[in-house]
C-alpha positions in Angstrom: 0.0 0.0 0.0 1.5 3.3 -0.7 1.1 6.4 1.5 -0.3 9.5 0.1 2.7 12.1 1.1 1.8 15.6 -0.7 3.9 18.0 0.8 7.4 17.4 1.5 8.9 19.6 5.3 12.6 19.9 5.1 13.4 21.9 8.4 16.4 21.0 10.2 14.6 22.8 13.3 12.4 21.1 15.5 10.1 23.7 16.7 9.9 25.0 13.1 9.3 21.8 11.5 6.6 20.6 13.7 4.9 24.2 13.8 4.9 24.1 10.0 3.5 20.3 9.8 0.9 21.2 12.4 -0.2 24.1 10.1 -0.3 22.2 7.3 -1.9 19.3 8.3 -4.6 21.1 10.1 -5.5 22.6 7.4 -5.6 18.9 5.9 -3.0 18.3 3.6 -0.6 15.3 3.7 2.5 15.7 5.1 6.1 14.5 5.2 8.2 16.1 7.7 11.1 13.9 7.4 13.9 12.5 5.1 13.3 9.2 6.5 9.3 9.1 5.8 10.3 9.5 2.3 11.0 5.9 2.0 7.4 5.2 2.5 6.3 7.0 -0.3 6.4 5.2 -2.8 7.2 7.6 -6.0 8.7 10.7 -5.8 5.7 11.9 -7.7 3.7 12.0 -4.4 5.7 14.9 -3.5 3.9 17.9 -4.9 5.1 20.4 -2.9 8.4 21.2 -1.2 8.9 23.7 1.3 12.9 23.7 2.5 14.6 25.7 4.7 17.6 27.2 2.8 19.8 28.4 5.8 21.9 30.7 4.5 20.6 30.9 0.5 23.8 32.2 -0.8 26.0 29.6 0.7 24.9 26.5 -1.6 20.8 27.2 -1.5 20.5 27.2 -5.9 22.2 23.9 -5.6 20.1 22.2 -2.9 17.1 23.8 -5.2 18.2 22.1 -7.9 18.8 18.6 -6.5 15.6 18.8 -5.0 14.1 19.7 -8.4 15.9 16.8 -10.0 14.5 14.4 -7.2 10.5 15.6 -7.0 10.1 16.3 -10.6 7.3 18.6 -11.0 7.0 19.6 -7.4 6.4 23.4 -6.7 9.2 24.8 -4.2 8.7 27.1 -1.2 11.9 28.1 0.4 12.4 29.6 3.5 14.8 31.5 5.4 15.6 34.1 8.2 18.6 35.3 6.2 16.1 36.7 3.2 15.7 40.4 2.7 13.1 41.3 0.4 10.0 43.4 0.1 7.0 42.4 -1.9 8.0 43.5 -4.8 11.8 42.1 -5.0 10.2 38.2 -3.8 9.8 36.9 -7.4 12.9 38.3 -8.9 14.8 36.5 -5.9 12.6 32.7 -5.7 13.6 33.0 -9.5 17.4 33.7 -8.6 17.4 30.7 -6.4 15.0 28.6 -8.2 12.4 28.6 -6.0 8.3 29.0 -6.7 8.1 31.1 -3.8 10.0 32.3 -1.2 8.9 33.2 2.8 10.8 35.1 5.1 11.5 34.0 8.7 9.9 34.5 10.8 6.4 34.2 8.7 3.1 33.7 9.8 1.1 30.4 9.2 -1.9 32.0 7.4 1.0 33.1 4.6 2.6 29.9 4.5 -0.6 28.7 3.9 -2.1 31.3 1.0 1.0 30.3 -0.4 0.7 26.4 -0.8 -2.9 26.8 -1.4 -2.0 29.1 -4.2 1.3 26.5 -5.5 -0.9 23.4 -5.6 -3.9 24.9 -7.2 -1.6 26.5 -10.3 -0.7 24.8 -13.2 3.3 23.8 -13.2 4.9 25.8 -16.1 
């Protein structure tokens, strides 16, 4: 039998992680919070969402983006950090930089994490 996993947590931080997954699964999605639950999936194409925590974004992040790309084909990424400094209007031009779908500053509040995966899984991948 194969376990439904639609959103992939990658948060090194307790607290964080389990805030996130708490969040997210109250708000009834499927979770994965972590790396070791990903054996139980099945497929990688379970995974339709992503949301990593980049650390420091400049030290390595495009490349973690990109292996996670390469592993959840078609999955939509939300990264997340407390080192990013944007506004609203730089936040595109930098989750395109890093090759992200999104991007959330720490500390963020659930209701925008969730807007934004509510938004991610109902758009079309491009």
């Amino acid at each position: 039998m194969t376990i439904r996993r639609e959103i992939l947590v990658l948060e090194d931080d307790p607290f964080n992680r389990e805030l996130i997954v708490s969040s997210l699964r109250d708000a009834g999605y499927d979770v994965c919070a972590e790396v070791r639950e990903t054996n139980d999936i099945g497929s990688a194409n379970a995974i339709r969402l992503v949301i990593v925590d980049l650390g420091a974004p400049k030290t390595g992040g495009a490349n973690s983006l990109r292996e996670l790309r390469s592993r959840y084909h078609g999955a939509r990424i939300v990264a997340i950090s407390g080192r990013f400094h944007f506004n609203a209007g730089t936040a595109s031009a930098l989750a395109r930089q890093i090759g992200a779908d999104r991007v959330l500053a720490k500390p963020f509040d659930c209701e925008a994490l969730l807007a934004v995966v509510r938004q991610l899984l109902t758009e079309s991948v491009e």
